[in-house]
C-alpha positions in Angstrom: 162.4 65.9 136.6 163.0 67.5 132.9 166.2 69.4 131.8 165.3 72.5 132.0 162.8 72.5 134.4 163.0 74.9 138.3 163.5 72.2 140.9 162.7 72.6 144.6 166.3 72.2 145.1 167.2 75.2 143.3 164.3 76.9 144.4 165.4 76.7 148.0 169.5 77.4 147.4 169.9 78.7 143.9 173.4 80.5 144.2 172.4 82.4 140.8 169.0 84.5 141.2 166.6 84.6 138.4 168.6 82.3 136.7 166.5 78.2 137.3 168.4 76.7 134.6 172.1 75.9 136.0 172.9 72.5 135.9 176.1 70.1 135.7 176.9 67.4 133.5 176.6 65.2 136.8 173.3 66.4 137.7 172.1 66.2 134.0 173.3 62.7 133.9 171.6 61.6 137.2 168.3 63.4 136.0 167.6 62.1 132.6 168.0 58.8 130.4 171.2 59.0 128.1 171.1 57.9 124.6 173.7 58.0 122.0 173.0 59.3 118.9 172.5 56.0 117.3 170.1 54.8 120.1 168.1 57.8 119.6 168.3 57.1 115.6 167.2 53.6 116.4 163.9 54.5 118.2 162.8 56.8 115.6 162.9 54.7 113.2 161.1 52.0 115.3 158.2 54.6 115.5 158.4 55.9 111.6 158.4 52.4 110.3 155.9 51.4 112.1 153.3 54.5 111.6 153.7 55.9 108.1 153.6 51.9 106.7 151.2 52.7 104.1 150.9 56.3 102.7 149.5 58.0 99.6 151.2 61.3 99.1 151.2 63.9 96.2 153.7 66.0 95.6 155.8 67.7 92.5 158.7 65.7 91.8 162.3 67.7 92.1 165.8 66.5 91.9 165.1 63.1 90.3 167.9 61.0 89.4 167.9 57.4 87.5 171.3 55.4 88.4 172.3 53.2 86.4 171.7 50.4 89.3 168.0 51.4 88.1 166.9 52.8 91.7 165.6 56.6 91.6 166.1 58.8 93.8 164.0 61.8 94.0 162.3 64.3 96.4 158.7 65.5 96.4 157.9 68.7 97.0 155.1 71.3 97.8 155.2 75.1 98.9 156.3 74.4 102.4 158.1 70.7 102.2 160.5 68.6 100.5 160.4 64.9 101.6 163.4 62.6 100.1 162.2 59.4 97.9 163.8 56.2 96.4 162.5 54.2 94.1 164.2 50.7 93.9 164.5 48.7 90.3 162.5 45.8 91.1 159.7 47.9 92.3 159.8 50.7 90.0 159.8 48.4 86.3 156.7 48.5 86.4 156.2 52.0 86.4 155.6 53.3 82.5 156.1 56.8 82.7 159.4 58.9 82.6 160.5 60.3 86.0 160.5 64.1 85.0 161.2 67.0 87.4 158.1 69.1 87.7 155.8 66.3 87.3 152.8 66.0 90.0 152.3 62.8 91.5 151.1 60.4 94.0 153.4 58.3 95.6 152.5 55.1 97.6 155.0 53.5 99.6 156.5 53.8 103.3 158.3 55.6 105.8 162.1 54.6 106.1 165.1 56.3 108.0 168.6 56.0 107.1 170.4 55.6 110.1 173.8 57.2 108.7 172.5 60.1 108.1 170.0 60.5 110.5 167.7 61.0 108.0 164.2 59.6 106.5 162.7 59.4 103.2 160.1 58.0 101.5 160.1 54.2 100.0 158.1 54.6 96.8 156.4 51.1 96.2 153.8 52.8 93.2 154.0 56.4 91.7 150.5 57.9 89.5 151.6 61.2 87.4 148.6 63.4 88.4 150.0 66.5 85.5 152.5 69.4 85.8 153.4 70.8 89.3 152.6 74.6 90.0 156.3 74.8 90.6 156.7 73.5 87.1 153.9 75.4 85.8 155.4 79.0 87.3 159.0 78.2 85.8 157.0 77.7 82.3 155.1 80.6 82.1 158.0 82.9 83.2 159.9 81.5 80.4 157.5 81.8 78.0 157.1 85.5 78.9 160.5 86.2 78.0 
């Protein structure tokens, strides 16, 4: 049985008509598998690293940011999506271009997630600039009209 979900039980002996969704911690509990937060973390990474292993994406580069550790960080964007990058220093000195914002690329690399933040980004093994970005191109030729 799902959260959420009428059960025959409260079909039969619901003390609040119309309303199929009234349940206690203790019956929530009994119902479903728990997870913490970090467990939960844990298996999405287990099925993002192991699916997006080897991806070609293009997208125009926003944000970037060289440390002086030599890793970039960076996102790529489209109209619709921003997806977080890095860019580590022994993979990237080989890479002969300047990381600009507004630059279109293709990225290869790999899905990661960083557990402390519950987040994932992208772990850019090869980068190809492919020319300007529309974003880029848009914030150009407005300031060239004024």
């Amino acid at each position: 049985m799902k959260f959420g979900r009428k059960s025959d039980r409260l079909k039969k002996s619901n003390p609040y008509p119309g309303n199929h969704y009234v349940f206690s911690l203790k019956e929530n509990i009994a119902l479903h598998q728990l997870l913490t937060v970090s467990q939960l973390t844990e298996q999405i990474r287990l099925v993002l690293e192991d699916e997006f292993i080897d991806i070609h994406i293009v997208g125009e580069i926003s944000n970037a940011k060289i440390y002086p550790s030599g890793h970039w960080y960076f996102s790529l964007k489209d109209k619709e999506s921003t997806l977080p990058c890095v860019s580590f220093k022994n993979t990237n000195q080989s890479i002969k271009f300047r990381l600009e914002d507004g630059l279109m690329v293709v990225a290869h690399g790999r899905l990661s997630v960083y557990p402390p933040r519950g987040a994932y980004q992208m772990i850019v093994q090869a980068i190809e600039p492919v020319g300007i970005g529309d974003w880029q191109l848009a914030f150009d030729q407005l300031k060239n009209q004024a």
